[in-house]
Backbone atoms as SQL, in Angstrom:
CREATE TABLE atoms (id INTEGER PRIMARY KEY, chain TEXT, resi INTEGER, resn TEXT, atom TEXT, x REAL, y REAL, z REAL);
INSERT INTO atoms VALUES
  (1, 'A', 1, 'UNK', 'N', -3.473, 15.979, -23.587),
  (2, 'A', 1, 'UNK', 'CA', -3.764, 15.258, -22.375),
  (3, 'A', 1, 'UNK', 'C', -4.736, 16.070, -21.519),
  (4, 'A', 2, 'UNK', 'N', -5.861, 15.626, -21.378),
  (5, 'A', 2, 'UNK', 'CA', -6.494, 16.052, -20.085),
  (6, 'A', 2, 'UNK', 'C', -6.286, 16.111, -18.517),
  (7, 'A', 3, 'UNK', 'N', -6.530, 17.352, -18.476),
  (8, 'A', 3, 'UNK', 'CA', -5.686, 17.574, -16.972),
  (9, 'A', 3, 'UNK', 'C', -6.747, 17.705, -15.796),
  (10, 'A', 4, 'UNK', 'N', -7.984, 17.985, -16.695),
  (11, 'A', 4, 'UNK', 'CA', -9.024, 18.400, -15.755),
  (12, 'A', 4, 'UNK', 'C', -9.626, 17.126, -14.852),
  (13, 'A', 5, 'UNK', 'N', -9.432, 15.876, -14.732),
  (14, 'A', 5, 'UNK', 'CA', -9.613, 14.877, -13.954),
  (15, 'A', 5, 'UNK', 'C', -9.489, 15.254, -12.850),
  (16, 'A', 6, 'UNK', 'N', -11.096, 15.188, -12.004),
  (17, 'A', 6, 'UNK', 'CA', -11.085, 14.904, -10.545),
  (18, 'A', 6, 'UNK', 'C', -10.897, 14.066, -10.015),
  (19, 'A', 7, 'UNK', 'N', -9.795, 13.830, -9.148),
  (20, 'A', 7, 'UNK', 'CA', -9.461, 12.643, -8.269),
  (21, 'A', 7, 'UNK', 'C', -10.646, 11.588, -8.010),
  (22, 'A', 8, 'UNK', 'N', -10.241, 10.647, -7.697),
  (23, 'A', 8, 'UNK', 'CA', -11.669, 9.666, -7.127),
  (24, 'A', 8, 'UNK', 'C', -11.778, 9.852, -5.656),
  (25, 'A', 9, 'UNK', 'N', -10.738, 10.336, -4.636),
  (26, 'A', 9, 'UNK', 'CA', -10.990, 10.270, -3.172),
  (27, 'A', 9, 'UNK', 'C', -10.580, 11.775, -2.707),
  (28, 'A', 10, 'UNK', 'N', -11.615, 12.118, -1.891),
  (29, 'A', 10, 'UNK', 'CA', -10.753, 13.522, -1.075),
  (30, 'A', 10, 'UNK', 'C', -10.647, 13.283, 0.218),
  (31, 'A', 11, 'UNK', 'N', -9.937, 14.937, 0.463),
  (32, 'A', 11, 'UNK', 'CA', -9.181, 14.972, 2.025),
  (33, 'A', 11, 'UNK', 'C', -10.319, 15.324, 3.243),
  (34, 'A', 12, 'UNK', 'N', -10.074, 14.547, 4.098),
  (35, 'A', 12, 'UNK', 'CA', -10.861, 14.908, 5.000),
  (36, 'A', 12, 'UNK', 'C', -11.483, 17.174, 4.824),
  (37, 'A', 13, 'UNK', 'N', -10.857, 17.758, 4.693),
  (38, 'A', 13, 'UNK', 'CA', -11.221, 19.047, 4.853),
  (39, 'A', 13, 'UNK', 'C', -11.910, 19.486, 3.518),
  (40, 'A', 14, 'UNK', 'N', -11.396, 18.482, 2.495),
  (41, 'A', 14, 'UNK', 'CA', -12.017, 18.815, 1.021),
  (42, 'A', 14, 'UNK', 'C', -13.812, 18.298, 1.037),
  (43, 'A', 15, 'UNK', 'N', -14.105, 16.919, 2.073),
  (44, 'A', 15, 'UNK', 'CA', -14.890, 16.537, 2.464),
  (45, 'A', 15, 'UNK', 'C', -15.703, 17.489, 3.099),
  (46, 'A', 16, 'UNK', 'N', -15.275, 17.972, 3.967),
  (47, 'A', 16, 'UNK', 'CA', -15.974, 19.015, 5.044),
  (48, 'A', 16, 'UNK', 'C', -16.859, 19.467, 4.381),
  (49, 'A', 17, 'UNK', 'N', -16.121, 20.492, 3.136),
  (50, 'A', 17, 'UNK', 'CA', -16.251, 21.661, 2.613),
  (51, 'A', 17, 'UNK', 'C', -17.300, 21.748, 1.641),
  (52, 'A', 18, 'UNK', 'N', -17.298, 20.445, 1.135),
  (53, 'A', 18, 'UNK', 'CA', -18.602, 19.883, 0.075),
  (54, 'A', 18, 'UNK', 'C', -19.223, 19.878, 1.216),
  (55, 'A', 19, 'UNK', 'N', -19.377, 19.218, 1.955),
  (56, 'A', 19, 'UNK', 'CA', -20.796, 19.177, 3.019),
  (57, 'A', 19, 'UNK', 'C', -21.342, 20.356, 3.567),
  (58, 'A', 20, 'UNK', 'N', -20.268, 21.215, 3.623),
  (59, 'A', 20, 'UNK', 'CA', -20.777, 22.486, 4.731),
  (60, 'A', 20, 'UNK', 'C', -20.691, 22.336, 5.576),
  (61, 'A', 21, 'UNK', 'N', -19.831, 21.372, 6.100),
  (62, 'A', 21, 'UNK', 'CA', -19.249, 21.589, 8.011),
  (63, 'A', 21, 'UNK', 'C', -18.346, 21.171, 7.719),
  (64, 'A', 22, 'UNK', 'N', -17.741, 21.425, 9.192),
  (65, 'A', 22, 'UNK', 'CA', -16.653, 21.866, 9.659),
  (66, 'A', 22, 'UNK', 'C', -15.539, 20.749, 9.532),
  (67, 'A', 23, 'UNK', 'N', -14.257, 21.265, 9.547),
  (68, 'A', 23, 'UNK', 'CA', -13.252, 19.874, 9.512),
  (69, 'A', 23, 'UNK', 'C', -13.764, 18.840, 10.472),
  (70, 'A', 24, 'UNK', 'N', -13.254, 19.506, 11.942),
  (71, 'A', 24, 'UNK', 'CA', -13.416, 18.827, 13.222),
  (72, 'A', 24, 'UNK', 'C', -14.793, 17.655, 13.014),
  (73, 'A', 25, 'UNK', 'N', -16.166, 18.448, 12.647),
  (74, 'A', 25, 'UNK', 'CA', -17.456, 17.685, 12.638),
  (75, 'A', 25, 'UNK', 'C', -16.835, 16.284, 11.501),
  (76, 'A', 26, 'UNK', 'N', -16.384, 16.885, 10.377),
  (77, 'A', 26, 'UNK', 'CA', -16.364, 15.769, 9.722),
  (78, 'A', 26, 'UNK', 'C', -15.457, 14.423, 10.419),
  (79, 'A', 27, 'UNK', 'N', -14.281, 14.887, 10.848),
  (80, 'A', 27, 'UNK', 'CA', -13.297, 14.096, 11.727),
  (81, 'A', 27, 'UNK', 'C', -14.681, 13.065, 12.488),
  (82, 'A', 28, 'UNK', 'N', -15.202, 13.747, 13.064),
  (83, 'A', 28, 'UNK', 'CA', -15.995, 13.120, 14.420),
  (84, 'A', 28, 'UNK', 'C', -16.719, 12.133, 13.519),
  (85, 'A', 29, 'UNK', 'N', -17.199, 12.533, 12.449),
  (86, 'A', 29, 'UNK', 'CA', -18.259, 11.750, 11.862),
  (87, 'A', 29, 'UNK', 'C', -17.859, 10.552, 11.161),
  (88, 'A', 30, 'UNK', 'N', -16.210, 10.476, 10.804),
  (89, 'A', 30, 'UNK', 'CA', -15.549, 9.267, 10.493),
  (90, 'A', 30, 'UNK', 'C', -15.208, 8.624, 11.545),
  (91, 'A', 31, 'UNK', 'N', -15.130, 8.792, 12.961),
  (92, 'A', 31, 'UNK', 'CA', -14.484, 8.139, 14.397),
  (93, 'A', 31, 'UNK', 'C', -16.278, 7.698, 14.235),
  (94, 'A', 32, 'UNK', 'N', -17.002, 8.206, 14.112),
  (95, 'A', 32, 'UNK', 'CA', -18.463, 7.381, 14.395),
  (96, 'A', 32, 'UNK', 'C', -18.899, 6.009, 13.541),
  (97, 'A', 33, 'UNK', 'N', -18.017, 6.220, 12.361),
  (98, 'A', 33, 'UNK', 'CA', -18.513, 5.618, 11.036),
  (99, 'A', 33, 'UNK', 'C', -19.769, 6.096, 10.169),
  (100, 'A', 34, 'UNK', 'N', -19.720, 7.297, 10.621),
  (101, 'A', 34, 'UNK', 'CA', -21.180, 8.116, 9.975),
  (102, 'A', 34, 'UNK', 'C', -20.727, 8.753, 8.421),
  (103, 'A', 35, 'UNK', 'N', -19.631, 8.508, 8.050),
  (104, 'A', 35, 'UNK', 'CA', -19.150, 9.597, 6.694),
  (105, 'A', 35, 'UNK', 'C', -19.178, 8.335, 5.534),
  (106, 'A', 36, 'UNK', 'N', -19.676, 8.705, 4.712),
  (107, 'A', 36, 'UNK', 'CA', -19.990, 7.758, 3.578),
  (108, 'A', 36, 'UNK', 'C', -18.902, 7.298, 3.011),
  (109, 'A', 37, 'UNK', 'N', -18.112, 6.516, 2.767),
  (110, 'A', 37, 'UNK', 'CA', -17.131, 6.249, 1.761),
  (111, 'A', 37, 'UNK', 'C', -16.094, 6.416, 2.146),
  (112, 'A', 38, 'UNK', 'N', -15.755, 6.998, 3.776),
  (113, 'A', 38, 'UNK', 'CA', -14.450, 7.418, 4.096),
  (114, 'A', 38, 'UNK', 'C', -13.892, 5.909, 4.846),
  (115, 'A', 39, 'UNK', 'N', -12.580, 5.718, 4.342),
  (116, 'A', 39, 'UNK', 'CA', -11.573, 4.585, 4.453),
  (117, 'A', 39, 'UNK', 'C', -10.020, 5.212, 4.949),
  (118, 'A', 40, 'UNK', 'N', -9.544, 4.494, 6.554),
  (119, 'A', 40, 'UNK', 'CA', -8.551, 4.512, 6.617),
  (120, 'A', 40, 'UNK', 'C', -7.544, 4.104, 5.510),
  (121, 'A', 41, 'UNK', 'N', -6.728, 4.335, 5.602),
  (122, 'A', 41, 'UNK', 'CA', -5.417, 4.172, 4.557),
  (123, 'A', 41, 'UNK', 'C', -3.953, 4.141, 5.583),
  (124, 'A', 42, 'UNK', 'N', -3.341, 3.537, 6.170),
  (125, 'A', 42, 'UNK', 'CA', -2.279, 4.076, 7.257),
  (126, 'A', 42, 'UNK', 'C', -2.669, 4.729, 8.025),
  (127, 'A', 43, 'UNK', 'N', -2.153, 6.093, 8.159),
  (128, 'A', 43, 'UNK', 'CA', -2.510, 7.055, 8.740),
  (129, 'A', 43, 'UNK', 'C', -3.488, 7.836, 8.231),
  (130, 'A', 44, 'UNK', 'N', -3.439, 7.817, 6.941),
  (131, 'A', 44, 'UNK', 'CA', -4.626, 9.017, 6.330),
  (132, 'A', 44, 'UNK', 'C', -5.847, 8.575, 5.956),
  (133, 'A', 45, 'UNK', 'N', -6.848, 9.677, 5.780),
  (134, 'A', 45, 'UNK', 'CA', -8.002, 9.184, 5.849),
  (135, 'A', 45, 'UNK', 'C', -8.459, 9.876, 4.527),
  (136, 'A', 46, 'UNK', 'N', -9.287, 8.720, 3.823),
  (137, 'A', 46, 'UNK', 'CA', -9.793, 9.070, 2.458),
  (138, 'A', 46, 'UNK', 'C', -11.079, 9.142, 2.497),
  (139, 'A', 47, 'UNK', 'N', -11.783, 10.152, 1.581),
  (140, 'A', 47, 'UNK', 'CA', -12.951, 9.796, 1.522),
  (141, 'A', 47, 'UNK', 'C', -13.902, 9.225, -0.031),
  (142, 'A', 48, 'UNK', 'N', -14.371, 8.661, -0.710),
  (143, 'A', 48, 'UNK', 'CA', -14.655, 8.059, -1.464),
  (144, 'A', 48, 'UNK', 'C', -15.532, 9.561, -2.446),
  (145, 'A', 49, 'UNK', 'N', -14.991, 10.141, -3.032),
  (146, 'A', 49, 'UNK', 'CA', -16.289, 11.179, -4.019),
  (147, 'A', 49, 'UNK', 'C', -17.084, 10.535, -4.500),
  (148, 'A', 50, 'UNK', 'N', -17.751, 9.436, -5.017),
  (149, 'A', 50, 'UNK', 'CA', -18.582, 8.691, -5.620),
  (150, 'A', 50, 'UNK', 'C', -19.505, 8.427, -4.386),
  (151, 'A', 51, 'UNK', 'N', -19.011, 8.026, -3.087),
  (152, 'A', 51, 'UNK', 'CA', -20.005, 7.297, -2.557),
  (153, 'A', 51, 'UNK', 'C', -20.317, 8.920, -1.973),
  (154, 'A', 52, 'UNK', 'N', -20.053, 9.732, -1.729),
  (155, 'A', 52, 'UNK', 'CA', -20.055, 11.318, -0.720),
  (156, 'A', 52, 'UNK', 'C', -21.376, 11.566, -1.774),
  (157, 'A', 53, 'UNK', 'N', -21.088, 11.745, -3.456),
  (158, 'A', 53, 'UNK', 'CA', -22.110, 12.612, -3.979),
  (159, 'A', 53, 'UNK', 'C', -23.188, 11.400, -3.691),
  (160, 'A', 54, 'UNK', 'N', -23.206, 9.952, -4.008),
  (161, 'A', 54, 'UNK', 'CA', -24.614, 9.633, -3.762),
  (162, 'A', 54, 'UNK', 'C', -25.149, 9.641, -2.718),
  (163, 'A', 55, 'UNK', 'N', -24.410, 9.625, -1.588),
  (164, 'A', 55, 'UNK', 'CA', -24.947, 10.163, -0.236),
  (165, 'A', 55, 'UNK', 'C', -25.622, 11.231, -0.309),
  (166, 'A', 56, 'UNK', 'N', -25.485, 12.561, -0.933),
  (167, 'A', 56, 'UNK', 'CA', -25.508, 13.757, -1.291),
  (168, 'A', 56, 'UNK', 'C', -27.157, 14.098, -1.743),
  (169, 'A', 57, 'UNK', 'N', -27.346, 13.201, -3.073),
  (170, 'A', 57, 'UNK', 'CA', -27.887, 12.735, -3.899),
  (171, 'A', 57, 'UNK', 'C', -30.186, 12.220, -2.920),
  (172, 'A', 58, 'UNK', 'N', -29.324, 11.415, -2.114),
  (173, 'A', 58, 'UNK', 'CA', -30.358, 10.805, -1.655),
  (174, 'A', 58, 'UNK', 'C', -30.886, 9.590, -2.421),
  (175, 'A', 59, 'UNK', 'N', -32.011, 9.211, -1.667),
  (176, 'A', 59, 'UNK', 'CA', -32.505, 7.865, -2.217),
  (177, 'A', 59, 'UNK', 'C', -32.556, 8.373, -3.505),
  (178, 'A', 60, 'UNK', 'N', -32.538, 7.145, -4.243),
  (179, 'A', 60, 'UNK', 'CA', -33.168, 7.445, -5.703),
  (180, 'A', 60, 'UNK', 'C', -34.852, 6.787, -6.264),
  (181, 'A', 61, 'UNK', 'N', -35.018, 5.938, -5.310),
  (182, 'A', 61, 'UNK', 'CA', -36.365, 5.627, -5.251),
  (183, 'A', 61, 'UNK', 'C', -37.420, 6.222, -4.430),
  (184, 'A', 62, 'UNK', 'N', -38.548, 6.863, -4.427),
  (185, 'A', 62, 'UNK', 'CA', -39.449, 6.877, -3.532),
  (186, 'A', 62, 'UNK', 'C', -39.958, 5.604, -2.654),
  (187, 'A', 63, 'UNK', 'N', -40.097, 6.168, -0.985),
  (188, 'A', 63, 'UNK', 'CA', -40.396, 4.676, -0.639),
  (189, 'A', 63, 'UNK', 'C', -42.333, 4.051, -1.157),
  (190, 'A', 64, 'UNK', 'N', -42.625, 3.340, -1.151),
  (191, 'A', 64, 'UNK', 'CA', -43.801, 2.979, -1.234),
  (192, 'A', 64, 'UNK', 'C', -44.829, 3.086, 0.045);
């Protein structure tokens, strides 16, 4: 069995940390709606790894 599977969503601080800022900044940046992929859940807050790296990533087209 493979164990090495990365989750599909991280924690707000796991978020941060890929970005290079700070918990708090990231917090702020989901109260803005500025964080890519991040979705309330109840109380907790998820963030989407798929949509974070293509955020990450950048356009994939040049504009014209």
């Amino acid at each position: 069995m493979n164990t090495d599977i990365e989750p599909a969503t991280l924690k707000i601080p796991e978020a941060a940390k890929l970005l290079g800022i700070g918990r708090q900044t990231a917090y702020e940046l989901v109260a803005r709606g500025q964080l890519p992929g991040a979705h309330r859940l109840g109380r907790r807050i998820v963030v989407s790894r798929k949509a974070l790296l293509d955020f990450l990533d950048g356009p994939t087209k040049l504009p014209v």
